[in-house]
C-alpha positions as CSV (number, residue, x, y, z in Angstrom):
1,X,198.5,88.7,33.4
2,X,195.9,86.5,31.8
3,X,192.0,87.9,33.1
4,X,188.9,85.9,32.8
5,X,185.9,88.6,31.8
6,X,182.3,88.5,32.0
7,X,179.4,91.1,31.1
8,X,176.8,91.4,34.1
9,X,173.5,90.5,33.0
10,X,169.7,92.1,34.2
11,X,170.1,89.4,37.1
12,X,173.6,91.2,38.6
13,X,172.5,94.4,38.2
14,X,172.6,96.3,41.5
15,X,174.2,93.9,43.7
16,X,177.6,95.1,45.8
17,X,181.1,93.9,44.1
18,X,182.0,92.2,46.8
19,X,178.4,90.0,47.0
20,X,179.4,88.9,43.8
21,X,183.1,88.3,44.6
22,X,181.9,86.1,47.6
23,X,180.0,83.8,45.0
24,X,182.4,84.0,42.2
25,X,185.5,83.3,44.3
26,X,183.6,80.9,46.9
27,X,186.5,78.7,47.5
28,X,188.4,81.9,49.1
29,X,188.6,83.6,52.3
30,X,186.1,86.9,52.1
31,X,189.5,88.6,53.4
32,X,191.3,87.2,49.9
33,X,189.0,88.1,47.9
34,X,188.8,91.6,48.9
35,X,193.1,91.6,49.1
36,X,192.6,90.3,45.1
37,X,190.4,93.8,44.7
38,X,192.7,96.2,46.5
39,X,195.2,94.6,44.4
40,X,193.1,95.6,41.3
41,X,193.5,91.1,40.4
42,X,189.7,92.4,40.3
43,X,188.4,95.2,38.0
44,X,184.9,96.6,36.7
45,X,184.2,98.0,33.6
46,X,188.6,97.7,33.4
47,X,189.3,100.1,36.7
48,X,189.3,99.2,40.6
49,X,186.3,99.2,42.1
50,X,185.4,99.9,46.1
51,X,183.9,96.5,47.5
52,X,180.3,98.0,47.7
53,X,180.6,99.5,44.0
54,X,176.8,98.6,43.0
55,X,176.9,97.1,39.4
56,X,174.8,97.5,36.4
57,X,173.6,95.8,33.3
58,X,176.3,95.5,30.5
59,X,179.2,96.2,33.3
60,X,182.3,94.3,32.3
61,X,184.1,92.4,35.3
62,X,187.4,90.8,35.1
63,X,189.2,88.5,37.3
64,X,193.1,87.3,37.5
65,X,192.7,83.8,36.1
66,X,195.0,82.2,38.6
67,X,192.3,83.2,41.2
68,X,189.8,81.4,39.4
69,X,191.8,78.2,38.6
70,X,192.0,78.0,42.8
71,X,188.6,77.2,42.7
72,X,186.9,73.7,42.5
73,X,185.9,72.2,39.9
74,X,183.2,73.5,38.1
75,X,179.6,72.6,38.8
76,X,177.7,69.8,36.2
77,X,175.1,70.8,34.3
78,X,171.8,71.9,36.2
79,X,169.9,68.7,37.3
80,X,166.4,68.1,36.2
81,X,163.5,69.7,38.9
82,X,162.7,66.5,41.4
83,X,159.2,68.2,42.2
84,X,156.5,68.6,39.5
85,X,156.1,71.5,37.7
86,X,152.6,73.6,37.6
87,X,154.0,76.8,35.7
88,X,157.2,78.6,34.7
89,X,158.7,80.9,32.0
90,X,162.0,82.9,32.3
91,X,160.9,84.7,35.6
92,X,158.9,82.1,37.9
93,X,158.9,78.8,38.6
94,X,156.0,76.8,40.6
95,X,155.8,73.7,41.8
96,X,153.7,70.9,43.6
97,X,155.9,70.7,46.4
98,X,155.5,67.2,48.5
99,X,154.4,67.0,52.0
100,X,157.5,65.8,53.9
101,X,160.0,68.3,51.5
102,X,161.7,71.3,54.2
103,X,161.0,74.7,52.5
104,X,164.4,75.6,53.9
105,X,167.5,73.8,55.4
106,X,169.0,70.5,54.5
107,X,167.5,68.4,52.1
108,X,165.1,71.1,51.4
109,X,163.9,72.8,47.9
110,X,166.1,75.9,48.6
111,X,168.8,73.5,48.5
112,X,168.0,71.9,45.7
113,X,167.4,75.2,43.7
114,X,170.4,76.9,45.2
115,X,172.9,73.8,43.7
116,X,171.6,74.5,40.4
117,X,174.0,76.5,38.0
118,X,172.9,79.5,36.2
119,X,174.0,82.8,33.9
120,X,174.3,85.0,36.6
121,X,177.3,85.5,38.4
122,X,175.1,85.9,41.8
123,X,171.6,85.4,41.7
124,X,170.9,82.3,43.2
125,X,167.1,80.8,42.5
126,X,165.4,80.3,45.8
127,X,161.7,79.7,47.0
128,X,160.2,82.9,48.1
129,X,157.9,82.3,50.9
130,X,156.8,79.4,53.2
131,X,155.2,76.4,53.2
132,X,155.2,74.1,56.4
133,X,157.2,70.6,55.7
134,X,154.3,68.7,56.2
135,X,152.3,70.8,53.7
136,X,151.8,70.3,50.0
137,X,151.5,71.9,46.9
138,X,152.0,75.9,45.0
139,X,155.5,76.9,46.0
140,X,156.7,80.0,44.1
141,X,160.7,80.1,43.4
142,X,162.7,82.9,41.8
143,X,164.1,82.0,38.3
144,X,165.4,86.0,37.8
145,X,165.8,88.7,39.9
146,X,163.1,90.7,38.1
147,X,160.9,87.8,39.5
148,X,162.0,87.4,42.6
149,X,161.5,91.4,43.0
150,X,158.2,91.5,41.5
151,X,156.8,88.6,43.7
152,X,158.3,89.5,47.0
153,X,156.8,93.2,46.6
154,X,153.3,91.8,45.3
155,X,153.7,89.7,48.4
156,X,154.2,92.3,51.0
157,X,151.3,94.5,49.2
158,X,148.9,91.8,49.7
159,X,148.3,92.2,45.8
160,X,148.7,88.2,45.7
161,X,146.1,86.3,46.8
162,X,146.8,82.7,47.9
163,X,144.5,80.1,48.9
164,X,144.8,76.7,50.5
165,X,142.5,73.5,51.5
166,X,142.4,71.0,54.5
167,X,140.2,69.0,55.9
168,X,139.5,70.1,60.0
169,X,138.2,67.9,62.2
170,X,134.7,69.2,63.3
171,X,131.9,70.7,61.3
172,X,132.0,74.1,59.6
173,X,128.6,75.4,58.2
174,X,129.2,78.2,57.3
175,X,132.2,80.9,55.8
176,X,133.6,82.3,58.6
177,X,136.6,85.1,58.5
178,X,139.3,84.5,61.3
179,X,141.2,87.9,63.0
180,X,143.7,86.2,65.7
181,X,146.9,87.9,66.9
182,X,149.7,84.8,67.0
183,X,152.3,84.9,69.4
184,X,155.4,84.1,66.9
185,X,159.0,85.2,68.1
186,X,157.9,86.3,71.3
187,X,155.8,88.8,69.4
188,X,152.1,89.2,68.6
189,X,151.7,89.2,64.9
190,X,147.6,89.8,63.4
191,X,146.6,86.7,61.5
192,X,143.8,86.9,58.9
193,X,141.9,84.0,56.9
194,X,138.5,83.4,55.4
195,X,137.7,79.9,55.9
196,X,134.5,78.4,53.7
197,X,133.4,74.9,53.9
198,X,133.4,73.1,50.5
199,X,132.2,69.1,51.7
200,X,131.5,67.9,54.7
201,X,131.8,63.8,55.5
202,X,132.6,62.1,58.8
203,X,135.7,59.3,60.0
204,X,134.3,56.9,62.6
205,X,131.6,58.9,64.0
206,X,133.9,62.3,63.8
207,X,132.9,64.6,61.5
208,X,135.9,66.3,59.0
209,X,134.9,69.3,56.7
210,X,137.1,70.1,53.6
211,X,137.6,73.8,53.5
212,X,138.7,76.4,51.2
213,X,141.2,79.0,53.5
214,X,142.4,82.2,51.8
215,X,145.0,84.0,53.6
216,X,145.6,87.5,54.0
217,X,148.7,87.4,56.2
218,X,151.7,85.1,56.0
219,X,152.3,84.2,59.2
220,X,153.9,80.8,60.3
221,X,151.5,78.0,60.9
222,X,148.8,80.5,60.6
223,X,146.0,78.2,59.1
224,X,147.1,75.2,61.8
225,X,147.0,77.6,64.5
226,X,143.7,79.8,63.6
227,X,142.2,76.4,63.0
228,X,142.7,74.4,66.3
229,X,142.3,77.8,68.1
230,X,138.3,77.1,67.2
231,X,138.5,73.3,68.1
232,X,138.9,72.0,64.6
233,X,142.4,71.6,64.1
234,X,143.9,70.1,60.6
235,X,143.1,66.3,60.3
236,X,146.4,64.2,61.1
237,X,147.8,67.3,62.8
238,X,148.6,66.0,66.2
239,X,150.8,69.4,66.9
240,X,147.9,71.0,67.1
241,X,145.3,68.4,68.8
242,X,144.4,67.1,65.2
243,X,142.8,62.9,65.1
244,X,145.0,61.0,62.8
245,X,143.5,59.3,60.1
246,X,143.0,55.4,59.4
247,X,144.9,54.1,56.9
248,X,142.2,51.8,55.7
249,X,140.1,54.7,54.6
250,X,142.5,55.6,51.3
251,X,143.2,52.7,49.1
252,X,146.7,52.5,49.5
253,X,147.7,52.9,52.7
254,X,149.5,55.9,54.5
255,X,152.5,55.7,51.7
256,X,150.4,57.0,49.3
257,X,148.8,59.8,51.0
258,X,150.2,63.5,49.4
259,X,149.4,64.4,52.9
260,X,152.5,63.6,54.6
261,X,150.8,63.2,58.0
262,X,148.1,65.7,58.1
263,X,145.5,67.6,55.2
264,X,146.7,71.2,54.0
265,X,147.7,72.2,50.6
266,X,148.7,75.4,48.4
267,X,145.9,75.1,45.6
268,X,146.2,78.3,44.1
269,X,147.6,82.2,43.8
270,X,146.3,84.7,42.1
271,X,147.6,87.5,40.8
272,X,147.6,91.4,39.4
273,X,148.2,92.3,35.8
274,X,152.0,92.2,35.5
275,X,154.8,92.1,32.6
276,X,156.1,88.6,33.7
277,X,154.1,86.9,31.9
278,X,152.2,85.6,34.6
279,X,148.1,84.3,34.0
280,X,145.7,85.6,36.4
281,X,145.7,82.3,38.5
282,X,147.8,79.5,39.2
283,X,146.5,76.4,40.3
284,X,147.7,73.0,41.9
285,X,146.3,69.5,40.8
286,X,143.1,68.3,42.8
287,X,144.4,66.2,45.8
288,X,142.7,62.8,45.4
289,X,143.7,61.7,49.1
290,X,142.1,64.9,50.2
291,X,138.7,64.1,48.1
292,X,138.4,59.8,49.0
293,X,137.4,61.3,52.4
294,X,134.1,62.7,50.7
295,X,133.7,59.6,48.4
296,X,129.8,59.1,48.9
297,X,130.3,55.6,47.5
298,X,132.5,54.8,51.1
């Protein structure tokens, strides 16, 4: 019987057979595929292997080729990134994602990233964390598992630091750190950000402040929440009680705002010393939209 073989790379190393199975033999039934390993039509390192068999670098896996000829046809060549490109290397990827672009779901960057073909037989590139639709910039996305391992446990450590701006609408004088509890998923979850006003201007009478937010938690909305919570909710965030802003103010119009509706972008993470290759910062271009509102010249 005619076998098609690969040798597992550093991005399937411990992952369960079967995980891998379900990827490599998409087109089939998760019943079939585990009938072609009981049948050994499946075999690692040239013996049958028990469905959560965790692999390792340099294992060799082979698979009936008939199973494989069953499958579609075979993806095109990976398409170029549609969003801009800050920083990457063989680990990370970061880009200046656009207000408007879903994090998650259809037509989303984890879509986009997950259609792409790579090496691996089961890693699948993939953001890893949020950012709201209608907010813009930094967005991290895996390019190896090493990465995607590294970041998500820096993450959950708090060892990253990540820091965003908007404009509120109101006045802020002063640095001010925010301790809320959020009600998300019919929980209370503790919500933590320093807040420190970089320009202040005014639309129409209202005053707008552009502020510098680190974040210390990751909570969902947390900055849009925390923010109208004190009365000065994100400019052009309605959700939240936010004033929209005129279009006449920005040369251009709306459809040239990087806002997307209202003012909040990832501007920069920082990180810990690290063997990825990594700098100490990362940042995201200046948003020029975000900076006409504090045009003294206006």
């Amino acid at each position: 019987m005619e076998r098609t073989e690969w040798t597992l790379g550093a991005d399937d190393a411990g992952r369960r057979l079967d995980r891998i199975l379900r990827r490599l033999l998409a087109d089939n039934s998760y019943g079939a595929a585990m009938s072609a390993l009981r049948k050994g039509l499946v075999r690692l390192n040239g013996k049958k292997a028990a469905a959560d068999c965790l692999t390792k670098e340099g294992d060799t896996l082979s698979v009936a080729s008939f199973l494989l000829a069953q499958q579609s046809a075979p993806a095109s060549a990976p398409a170029a990134c549609p969003y801009p490109i800050v920083f990457q290397n063989e680990h990370l990827l970061f880009i200046d994602k656009p207000a408007g672009v879903p994090v998650h779901g259809q037509g989303s960057a984890a879509e986009f990233f997950a259609s792409q073909k790579t090496a691996a037989l089961a890693f699948v590139p993939a953001p890893l964390h949020r950012l709201d639709k209608g907010t813009s910039g930094l967005l991290a996305v895996s390019k190896s598992l090493a990465g995607a391992q590294w970041f998500c446990a820096k993450i959950q450590s708090h060892e990253i630091k990540k820091f965003y701006w908007g404009i509120i609408c109101g006045r802020l004088d002063r640095e001010e750190e925010w301790n809320d509890e959020l009600e998300i998923g019919g929980a209370k979850k503790a919500a933590r950000t320093i807040a420190t006003p970089l320009k202040r201007s005014a639309i129409g009478g209202k005053e707008i402040t552009l502020v510098q937010f680190q974040i210390f938690t990751g909570r969902k909305r947390q900055i849009r929440a925390q923010s109208a919570a004190r009365g000065r909710p994100i400019l052009g965030d309605v959700r939240f009680g936010g004033f929209r802003a005129e279009n006449e103010i920005l040369a251009g119009g709306e459809d040239k705002l990087s806002s997307g509706g209202f003012f909040l972008r990832s501007m920069r993470m920082e990180f810990p010393p690290n063997d990825l290759g990594l700098p100490g910062a990362i940042e995201a271009p200046v948003p020029q939209d975000f900076l006409a509102f504090f045009d003294e010249s206006r």
